[in-house]
C-alpha positions in Angstrom: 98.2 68.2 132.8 101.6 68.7 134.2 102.9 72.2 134.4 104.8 73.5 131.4 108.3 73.2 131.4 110.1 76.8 130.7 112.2 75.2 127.5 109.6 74.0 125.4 107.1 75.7 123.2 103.8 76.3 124.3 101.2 73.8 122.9 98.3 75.1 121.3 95.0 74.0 119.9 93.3 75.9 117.8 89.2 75.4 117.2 87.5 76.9 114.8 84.7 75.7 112.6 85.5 78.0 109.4 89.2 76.5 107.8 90.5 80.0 106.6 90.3 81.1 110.0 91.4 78.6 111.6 93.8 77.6 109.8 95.4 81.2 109.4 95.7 81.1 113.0 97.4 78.3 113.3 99.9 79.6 110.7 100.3 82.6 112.4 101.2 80.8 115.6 103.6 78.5 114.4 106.0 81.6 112.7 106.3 81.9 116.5 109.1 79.6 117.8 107.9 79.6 121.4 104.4 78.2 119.7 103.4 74.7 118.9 100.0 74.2 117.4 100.0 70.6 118.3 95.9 70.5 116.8 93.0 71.6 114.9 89.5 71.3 115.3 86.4 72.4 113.7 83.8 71.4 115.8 82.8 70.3 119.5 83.5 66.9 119.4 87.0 67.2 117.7 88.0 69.7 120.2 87.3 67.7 122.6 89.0 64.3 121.1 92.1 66.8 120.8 92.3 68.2 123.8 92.7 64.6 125.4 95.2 63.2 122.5 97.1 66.7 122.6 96.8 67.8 126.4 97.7 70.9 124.5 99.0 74.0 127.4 96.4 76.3 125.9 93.5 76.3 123.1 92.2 78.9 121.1 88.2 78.1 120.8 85.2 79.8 118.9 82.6 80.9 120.6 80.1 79.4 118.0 80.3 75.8 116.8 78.5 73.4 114.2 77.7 70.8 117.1 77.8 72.9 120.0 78.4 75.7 122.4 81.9 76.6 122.7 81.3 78.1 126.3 79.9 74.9 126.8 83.2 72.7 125.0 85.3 75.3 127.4 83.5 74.0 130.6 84.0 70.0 129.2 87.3 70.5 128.5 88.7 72.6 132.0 86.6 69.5 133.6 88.6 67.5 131.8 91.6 69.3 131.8 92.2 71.3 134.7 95.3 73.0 134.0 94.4 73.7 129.6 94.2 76.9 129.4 91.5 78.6 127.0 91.2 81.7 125.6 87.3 81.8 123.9 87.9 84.0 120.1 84.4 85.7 118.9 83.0 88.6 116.8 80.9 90.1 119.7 81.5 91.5 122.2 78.1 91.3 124.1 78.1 91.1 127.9 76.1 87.7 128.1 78.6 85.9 126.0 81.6 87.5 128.0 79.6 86.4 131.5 79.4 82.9 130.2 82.2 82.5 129.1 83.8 83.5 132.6 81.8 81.2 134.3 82.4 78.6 131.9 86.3 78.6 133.2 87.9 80.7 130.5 90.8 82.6 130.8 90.7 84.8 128.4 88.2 86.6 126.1 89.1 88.2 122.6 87.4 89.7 119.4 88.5 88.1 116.2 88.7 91.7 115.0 91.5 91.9 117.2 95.3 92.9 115.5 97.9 89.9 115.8 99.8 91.8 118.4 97.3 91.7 120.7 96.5 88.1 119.8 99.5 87.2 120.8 99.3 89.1 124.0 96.4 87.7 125.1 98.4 84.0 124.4 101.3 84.9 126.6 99.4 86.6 129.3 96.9 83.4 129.7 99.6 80.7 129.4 101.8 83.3 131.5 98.9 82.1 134.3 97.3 85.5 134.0 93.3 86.4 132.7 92.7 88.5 129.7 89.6 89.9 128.2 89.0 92.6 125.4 88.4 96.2 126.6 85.1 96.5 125.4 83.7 93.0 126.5 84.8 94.0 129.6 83.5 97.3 129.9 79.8 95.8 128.8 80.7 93.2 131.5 81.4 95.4 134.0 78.4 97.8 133.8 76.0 94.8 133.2 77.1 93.4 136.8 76.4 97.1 138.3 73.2 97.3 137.1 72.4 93.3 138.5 74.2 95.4 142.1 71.8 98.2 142.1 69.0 95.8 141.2 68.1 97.4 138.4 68.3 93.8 136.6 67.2 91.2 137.4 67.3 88.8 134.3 66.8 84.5 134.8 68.2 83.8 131.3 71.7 85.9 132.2 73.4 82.2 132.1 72.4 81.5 128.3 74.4 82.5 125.6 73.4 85.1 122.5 72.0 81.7 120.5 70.4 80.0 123.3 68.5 83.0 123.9 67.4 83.4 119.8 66.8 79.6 120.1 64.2 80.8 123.3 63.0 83.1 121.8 61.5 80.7 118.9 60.5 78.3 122.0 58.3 81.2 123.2 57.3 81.8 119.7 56.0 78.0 119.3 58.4 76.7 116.9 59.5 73.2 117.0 63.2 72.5 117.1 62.8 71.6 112.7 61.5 74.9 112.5 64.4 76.5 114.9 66.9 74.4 112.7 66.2 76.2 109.5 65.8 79.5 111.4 68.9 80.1 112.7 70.4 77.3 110.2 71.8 74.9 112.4 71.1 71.0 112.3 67.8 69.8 114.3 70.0 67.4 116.1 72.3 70.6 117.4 69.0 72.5 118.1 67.8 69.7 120.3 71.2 69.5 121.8 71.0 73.0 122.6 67.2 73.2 124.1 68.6 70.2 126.4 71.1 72.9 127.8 68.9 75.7 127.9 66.5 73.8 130.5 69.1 72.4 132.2 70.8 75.9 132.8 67.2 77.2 133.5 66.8 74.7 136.1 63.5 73.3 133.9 62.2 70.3 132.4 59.4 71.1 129.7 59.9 73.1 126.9 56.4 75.5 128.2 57.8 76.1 131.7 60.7 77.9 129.8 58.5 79.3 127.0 56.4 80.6 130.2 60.0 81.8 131.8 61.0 84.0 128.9 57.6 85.5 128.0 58.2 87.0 132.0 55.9 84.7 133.5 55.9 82.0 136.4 56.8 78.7 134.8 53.7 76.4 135.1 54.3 73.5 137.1 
């Protein structure tokens, strides 16, 4: 995406599976004149499709989607998209999500109980070229990566997010992915999606060796 040029308005995509809040942040963005919410999307694949019609400067994604992880939609769409921007919006704040999401490529990292002023911070601080994450997320982050340097963690899932792990944890627990589905009320084809990722993050192939993994055991070959 070519760099943005100083005297136009910064385009922005906002993704967001619920409409109210998505759709409240795109109409608090475009009050803004030196915003353009050039999209919406409410799930993984339309972010996607937008991000490549739009080449939007920046997008604004959830951290939890109908189809998919948004950590994973952030790392699709800096592959795609080098230069897009993304700030990653959530209602935790738990170190595992804020780790991902690093990793994942985001550049920033904020709480949707966050006040619009520092909404719009974040937005002019990322698209400004800078990194920006909450002050609690990144105090949890911070202590969680002392404690992995004094070895006083060592954890194999730390690359899953907060639902990957709960849809593990049912793995261990022997539950098929129709079972997980109405669980954690997702659709089975998502769940499958999602156990595809968790392996493949886990470096695994069967669905015991990570059971095996999680329960704190060697995976069986």
């Amino acid at each position: 995406m070519p760099e943005q040029e100083s005297d136009r308005p910064l385009r922005i995509l906002v993704v967001d599976d619920h409409d109210i809040v998505r759709q409240g942040i795109a109409a608090l963005l475009e009050r803004q004149p030196r915003y353009d919410v050039v999209g919406q999307a409410g799930t993984a694949a339309e972010a996607l499709e937008a991000a490549s019609r739009f080449s939007p400067d920046l997008v604004i994604l959830d951290v939890t989607l109908p189809d998919g992880s948004g950590i994973e939609t952030c790392r699709e769409i800096k592959a795609r998209h080098p230069g897009t921007r993304v700030v990653i919006l959530t209602g935790s704040a738990d170190e595992d999500t804020v780790l991902t999401a690093v990793v994942a490529g985001a550049n920033g990292f904020l709480l949707k109980s966050s006040g619009v002023r520092e909404v719009m911070h974040a937005i002019d601080v990322v698209a400004g070229g800078g990194s920006l994450l909450d002050p609690v997320a990144t105090d949890r982050m911070v202590r969680r990566i002392r404690r992995l340097g004094e070895g006083a963690e060592a954890d194999p899932l730390i690359g899953l997010a907060a639902r990957e792990r709960r849809i593990l944890e049912l793995i261990a627990a022997g539950q098929t992915n129709k079972e997980i589905a109405a669980e954690i009320k997702l659709s089975e084809k998502t769940v499958k999606r999602s156990v595809s990722v968790i392996l493949s993050k886990l470096n695994l192939e069967r669905r015991a060796q990570a059971a095996a993994l999680y329960a704190g055991r060697r995976p069986t070959e």
